[in-house]
One Martini backbone bead per residue (centre of mass of N, CA, C, O) as a GRO file, in nm:
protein
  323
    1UNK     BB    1  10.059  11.865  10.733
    2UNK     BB    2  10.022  11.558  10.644
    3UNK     BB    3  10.001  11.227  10.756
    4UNK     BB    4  10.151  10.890  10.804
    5UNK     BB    5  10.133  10.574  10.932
    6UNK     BB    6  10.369  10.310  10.899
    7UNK     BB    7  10.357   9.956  10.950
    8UNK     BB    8  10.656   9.709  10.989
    9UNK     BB    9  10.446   9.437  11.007
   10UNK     BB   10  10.506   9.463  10.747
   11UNK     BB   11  10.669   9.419  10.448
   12UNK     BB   12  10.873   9.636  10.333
   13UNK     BB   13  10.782   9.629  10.038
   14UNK     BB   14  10.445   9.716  10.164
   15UNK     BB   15  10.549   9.961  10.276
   16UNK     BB   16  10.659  10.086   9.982
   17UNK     BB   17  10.361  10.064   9.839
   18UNK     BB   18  10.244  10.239  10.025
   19UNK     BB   19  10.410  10.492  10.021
   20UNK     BB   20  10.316  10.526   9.702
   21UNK     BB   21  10.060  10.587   9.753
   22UNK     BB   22  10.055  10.830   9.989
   23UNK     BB   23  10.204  11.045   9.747
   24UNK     BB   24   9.964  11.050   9.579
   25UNK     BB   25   9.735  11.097   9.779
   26UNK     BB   26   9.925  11.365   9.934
   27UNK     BB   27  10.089  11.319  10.127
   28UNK     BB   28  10.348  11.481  10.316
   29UNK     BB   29  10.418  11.236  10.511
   30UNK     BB   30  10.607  10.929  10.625
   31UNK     BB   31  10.568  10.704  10.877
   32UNK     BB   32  10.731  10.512  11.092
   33UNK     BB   33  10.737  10.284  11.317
   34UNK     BB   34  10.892  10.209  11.659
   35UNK     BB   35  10.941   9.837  11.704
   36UNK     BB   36  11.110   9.565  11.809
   37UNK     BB   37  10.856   9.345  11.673
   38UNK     BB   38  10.941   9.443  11.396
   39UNK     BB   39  11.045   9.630  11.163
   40UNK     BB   40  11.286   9.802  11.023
   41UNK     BB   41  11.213  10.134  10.997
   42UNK     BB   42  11.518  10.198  10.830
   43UNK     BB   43  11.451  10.023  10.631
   44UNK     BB   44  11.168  10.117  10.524
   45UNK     BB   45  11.294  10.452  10.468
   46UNK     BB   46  11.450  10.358  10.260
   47UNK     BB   47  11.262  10.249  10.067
   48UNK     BB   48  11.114  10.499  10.029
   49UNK     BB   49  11.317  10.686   9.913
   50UNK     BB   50  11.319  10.563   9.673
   51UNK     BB   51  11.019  10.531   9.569
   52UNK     BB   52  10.994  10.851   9.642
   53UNK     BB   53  11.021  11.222   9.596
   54UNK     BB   54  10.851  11.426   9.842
   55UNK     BB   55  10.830  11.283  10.085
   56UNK     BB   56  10.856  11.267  10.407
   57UNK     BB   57  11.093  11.086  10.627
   58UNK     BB   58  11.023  10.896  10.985
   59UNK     BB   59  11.019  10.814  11.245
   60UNK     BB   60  10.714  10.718  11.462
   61UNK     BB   61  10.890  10.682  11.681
   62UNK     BB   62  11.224  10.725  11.847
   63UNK     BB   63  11.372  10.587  12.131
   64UNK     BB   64  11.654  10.659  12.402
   65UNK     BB   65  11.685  10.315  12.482
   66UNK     BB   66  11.753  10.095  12.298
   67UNK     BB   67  11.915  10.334  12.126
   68UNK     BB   68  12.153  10.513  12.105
   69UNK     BB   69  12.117  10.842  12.051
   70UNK     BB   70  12.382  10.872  11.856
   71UNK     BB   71  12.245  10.682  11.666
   72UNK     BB   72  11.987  10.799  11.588
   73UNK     BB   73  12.114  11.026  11.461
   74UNK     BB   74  12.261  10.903  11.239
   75UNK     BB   75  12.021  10.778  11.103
   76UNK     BB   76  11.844  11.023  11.028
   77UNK     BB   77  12.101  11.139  10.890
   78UNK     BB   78  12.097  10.907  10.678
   79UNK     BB   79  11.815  10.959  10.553
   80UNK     BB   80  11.865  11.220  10.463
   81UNK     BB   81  12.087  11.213  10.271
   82UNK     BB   82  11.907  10.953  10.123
   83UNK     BB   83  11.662  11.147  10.031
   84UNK     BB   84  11.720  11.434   9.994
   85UNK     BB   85  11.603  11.601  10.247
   86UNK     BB   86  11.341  11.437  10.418
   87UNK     BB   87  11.403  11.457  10.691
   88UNK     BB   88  11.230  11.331  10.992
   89UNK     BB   89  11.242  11.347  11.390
   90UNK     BB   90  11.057  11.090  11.573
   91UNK     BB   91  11.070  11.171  11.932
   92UNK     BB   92  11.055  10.968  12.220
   93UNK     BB   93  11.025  10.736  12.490
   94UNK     BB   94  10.829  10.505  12.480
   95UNK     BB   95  10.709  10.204  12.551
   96UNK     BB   96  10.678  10.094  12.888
   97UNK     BB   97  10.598   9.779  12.810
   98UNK     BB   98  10.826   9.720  12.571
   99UNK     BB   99  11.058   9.811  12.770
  100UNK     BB  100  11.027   9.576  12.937
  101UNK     BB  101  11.079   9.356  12.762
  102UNK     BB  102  11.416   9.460  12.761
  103UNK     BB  103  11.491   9.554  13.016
  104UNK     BB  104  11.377   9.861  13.029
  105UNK     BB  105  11.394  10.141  13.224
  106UNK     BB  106  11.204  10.471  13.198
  107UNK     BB  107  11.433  10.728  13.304
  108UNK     BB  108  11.343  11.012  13.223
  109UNK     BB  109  11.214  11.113  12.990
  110UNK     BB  110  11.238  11.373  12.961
  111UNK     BB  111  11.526  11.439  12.969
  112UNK     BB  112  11.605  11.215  12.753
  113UNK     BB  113  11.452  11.360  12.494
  114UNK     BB  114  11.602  11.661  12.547
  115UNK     BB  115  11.892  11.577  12.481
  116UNK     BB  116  11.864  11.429  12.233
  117UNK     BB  117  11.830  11.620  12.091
  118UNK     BB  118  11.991  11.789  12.128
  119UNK     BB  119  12.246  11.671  12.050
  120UNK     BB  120  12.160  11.596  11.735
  121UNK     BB  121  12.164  11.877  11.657
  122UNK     BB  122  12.436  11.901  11.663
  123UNK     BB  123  12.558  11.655  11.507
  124UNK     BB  124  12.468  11.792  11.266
  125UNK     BB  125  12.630  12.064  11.299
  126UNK     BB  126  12.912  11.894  11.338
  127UNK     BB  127  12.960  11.861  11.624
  128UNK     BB  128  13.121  11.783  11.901
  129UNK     BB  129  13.042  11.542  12.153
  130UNK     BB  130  12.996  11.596  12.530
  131UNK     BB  131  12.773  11.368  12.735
  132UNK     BB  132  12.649  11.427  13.083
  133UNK     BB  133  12.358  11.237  13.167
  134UNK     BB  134  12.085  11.033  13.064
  135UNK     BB  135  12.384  10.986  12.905
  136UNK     BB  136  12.682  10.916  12.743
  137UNK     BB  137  12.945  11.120  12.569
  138UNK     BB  138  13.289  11.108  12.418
  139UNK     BB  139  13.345  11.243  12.153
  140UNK     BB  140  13.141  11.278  11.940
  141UNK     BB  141  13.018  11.222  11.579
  142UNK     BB  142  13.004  11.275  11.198
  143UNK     BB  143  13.174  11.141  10.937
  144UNK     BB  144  13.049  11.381  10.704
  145UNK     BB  145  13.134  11.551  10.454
  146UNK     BB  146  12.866  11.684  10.564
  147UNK     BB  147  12.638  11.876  10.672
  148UNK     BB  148  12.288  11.836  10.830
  149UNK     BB  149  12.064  11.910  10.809
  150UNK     BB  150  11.756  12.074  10.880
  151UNK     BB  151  11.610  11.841  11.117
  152UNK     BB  152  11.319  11.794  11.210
  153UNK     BB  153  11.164  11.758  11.574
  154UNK     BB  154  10.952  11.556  11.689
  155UNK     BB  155  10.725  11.519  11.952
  156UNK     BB  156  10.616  11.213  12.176
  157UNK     BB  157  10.308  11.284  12.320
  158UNK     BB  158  10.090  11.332  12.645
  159UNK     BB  159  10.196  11.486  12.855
  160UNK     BB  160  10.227  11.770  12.997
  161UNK     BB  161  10.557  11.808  13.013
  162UNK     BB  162  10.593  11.705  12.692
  163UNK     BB  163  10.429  11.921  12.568
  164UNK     BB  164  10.588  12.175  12.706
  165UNK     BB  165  10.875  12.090  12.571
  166UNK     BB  166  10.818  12.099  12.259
  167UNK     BB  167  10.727  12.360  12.266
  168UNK     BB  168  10.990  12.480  12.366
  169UNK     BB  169  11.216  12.289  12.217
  170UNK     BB  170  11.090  12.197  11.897
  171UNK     BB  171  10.908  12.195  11.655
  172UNK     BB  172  10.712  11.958  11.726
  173UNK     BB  173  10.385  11.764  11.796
  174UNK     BB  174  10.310  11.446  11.890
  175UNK     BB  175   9.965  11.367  11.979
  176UNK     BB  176   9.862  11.084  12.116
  177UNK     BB  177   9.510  11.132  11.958
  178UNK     BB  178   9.106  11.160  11.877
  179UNK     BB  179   9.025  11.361  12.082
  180UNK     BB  180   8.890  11.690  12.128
  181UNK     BB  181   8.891  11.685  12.430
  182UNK     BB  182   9.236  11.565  12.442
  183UNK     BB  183   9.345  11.818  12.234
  184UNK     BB  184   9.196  12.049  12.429
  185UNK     BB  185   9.419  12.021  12.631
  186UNK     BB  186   9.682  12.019  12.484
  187UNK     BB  187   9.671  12.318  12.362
  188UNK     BB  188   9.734  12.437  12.641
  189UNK     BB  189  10.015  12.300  12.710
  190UNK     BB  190  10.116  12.423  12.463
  191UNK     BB  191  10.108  12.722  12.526
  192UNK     BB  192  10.268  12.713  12.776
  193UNK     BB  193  10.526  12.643  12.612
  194UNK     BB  194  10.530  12.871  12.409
  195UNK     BB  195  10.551  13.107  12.650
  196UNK     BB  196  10.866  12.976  12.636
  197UNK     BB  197  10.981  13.057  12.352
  198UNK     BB  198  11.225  13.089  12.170
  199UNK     BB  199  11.258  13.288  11.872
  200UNK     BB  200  11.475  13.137  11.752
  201UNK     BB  201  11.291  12.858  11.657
  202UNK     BB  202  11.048  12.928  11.544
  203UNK     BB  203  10.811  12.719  11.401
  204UNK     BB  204  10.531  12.527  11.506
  205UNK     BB  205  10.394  12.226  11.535
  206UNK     BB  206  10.044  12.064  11.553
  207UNK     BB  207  10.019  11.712  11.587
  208UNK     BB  208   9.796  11.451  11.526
  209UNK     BB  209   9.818  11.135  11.653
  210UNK     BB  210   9.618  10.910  11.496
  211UNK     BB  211   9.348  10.651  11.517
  212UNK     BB  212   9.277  10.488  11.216
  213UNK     BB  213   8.948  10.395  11.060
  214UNK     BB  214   8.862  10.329  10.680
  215UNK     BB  215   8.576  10.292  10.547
  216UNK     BB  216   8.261  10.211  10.416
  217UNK     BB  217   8.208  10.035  10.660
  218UNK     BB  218   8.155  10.106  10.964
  219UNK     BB  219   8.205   9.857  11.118
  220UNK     BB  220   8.451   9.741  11.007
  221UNK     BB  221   8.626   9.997  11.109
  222UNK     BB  222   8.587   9.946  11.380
  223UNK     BB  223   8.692   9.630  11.426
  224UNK     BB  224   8.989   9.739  11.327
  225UNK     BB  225   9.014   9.941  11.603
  226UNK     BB  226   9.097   9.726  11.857
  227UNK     BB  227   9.340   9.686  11.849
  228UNK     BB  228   9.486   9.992  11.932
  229UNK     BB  229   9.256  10.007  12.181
  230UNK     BB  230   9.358   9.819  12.347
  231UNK     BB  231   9.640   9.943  12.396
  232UNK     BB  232   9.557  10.266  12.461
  233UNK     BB  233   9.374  10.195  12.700
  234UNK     BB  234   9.526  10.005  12.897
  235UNK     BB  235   9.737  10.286  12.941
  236UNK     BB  236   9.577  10.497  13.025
  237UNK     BB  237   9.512  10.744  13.237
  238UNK     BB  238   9.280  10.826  13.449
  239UNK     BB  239   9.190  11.127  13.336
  240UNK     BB  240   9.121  11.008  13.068
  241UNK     BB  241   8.911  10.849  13.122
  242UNK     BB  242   8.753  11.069  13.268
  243UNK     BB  243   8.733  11.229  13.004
  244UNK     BB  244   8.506  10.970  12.885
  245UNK     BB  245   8.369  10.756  13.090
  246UNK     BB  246   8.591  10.541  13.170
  247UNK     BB  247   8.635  10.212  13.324
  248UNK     BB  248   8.910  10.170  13.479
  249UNK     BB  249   8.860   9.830  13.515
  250UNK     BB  250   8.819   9.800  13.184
  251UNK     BB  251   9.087   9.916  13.124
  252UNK     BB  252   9.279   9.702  13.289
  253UNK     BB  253   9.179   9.451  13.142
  254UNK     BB  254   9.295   9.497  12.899
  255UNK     BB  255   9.583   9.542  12.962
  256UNK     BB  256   9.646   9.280  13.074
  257UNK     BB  257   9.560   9.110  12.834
  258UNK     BB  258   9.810   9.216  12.662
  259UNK     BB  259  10.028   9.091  12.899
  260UNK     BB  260   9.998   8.805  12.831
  261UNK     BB  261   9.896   8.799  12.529
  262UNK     BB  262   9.539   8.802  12.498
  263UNK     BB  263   9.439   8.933  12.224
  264UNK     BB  264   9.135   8.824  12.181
  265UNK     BB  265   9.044   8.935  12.428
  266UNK     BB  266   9.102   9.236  12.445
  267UNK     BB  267   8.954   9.305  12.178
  268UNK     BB  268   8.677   9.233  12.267
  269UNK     BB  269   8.711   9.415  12.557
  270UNK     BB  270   8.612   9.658  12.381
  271UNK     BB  271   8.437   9.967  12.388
  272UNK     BB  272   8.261  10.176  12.215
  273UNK     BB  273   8.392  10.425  12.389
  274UNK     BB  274   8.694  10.320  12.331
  275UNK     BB  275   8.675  10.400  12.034
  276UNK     BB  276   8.553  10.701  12.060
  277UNK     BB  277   8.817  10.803  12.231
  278UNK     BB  278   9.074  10.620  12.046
  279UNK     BB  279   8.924  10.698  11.761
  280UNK     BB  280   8.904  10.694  11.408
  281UNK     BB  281   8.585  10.506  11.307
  282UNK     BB  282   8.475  10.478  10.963
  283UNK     BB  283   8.366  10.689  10.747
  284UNK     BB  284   8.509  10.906  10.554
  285UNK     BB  285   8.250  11.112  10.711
  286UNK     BB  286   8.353  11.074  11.000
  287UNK     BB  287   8.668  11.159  10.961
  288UNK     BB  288   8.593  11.448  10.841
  289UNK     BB  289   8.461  11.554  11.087
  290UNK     BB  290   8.685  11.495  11.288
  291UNK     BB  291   8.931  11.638  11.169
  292UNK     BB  292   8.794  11.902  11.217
  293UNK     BB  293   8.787  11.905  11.511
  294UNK     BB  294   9.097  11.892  11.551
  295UNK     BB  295   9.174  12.149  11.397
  296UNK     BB  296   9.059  12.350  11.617
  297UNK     BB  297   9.364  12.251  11.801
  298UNK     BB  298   9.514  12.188  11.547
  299UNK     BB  299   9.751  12.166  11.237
  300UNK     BB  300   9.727  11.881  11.215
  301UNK     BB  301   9.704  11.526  11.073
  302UNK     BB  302   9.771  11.213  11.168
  303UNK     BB  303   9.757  10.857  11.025
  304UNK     BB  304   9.712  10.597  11.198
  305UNK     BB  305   9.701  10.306  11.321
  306UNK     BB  306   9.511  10.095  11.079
  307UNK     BB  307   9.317  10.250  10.851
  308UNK     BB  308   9.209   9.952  10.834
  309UNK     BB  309   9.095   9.660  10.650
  310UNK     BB  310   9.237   9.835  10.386
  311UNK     BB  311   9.526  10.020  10.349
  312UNK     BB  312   9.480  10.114  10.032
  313UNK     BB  313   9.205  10.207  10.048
  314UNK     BB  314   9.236  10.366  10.284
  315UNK     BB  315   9.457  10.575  10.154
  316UNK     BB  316   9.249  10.683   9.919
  317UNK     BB  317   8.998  10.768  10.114
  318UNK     BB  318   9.179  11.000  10.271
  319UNK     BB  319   9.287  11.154  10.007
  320UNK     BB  320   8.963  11.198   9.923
  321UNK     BB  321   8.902  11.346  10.261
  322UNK     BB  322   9.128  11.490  10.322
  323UNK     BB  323   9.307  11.824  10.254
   0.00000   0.00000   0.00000
């Protein structure tokens, strides 16, 4: 699986637009970012069902807090049914700096990505549910005519806990990092999850969700990747800094300035370092030497935002630069 991640900060149309150049292009999966402050994921997901024929489809991620677990399943069992089975389902805990602004606390996230996990998969197999744990459902159901394919789930994790818990009891995980450092630390957590995972899951698949910004000009490409890492830099956990070599103090400066919303502050204060450890950043030629070294640990790499200071060339070059 290649995948590629577009986001709905683009209106529907231009997102619909690079998904069909993203199946042109190769790629063999297409997720939707899920944030409230975007367009919606599953608006985007349908017009790509449309207008592709090939391409997997799913959000990436959706976190069981905004939206009840039992929506959740219900949007991508509609998914799957409207794209002719082409649904994959991108579950995670969700940004818990975005979950505060709708005042909704991040309680128990192990828990309740498991849950939400186990629940929707009932819920395809058409059973009824009553499930009273980190949310409730009481006798819930899916209406539809016949049962919902089985529809994998890719769980969204970056901890120690949700590494171990995706490989015990997901399909796959998104593990979202840019750096070998950070893969093959992962790759050891995916492994301890592994050897509990009961023989009847089938086969796991171990999937880097990567910050990409590709273009001809290793400058450019660089600067388009600003805006993400310093989401992902200002968020970090103090042990990923340290395993960089980054100044714990510098990185909470631009987090801050994030939440503030300066965010021209914010991307200023981004340094080459932070680019360094949070995205894959360059030449054609620079994304494929990374994408080599993250595949050593690791068997497939998603390409997350932005892609590049220009998204159609980008997904054109990444198609013709990832095997």
């Amino acid at each position: 699986m290649t995948g590629i991640e577009l986001t709905p900060e683009l209106p529907v149309s231009e997102v619909r637009e690079l998904g069909v150049r993203a199946e042109e292009a190769g790629f063999e999966t297409v997720y939707s970012s899920c944030h409230y402050n975007n367009r919606d994921p599953f608006a985007a997901l349908t017009a790509l069902a449309d207008a592709t024929e090939s391409v997997r489809l799913g959000p990436g991620v959706a976190n069981p807090y905004e939206v009840h677990p039992v929506r959740v399943a219900s949007q991508v069992a509609t998914l799957d049914e409207h794209s002719g089975g082409r649904a994959v389902c991108g579950l995670g805990a969700g940004d818990r700096s975005t979950l505060r602004n709708l005042g909704i606390e991040r309680e128990r996230p192990l828990r309740r990505v498991l849950e939400a996990m186990q629940v929707s998969r009932e819920l395809w197999a058409g059973e009824r549910v009553s499930h009273d744990g980190t949310f409730t459902a009481a006798d819930a159901g899916l209406n539809y005519a016949e049962e919902v394919s089985e529809v994998p789930v890719f769980v969204g994790a970056q901890g120690p806990q949700m590494l171990r818990m995706a490989a015990k009891h997901a399909d796959g995980v998104l593990f979202n990092a840019s750096h070998p450092r950070d893969v093959a630390w992962a790759a050891e957590r995916v492994e301890e999850g592994l050897a509990e995972r009961p023989d009847s899951r089938g086969a796991f698949e171990f999937a880097v969700f990567a910050s990409v910004s590709v273009a001809e000009s290793r400058e450019a490409a660089r600067e388009a990747a600003r805006p993400p890492v310093a989401f992902i830099a200002g968020g970090a956990a103090d042990p990923v800094l340290e395993r960089h070599g980054i100044d714990a103090e510098a990185a909470s400066a631009v987090g801050a300035a994030v939440e503030r919303g300066e965010f021209r502050e914010a991307f200023a204060d981004v340094s080459e370092a932070m680019i360094d450890a949070f995205a894959i950043a360059g030449t054609p030629e620079d994304v494929a030497s990374r994408a080599a070294a993250l595949r050593e640990h690791a068997d497939t790499v998603v390409c997350g935002s932005p892609l590049g200071p220009d998204r159609a060339t980008a997904i054109d070059l990444l198609g013709e630069t990832l095997p």
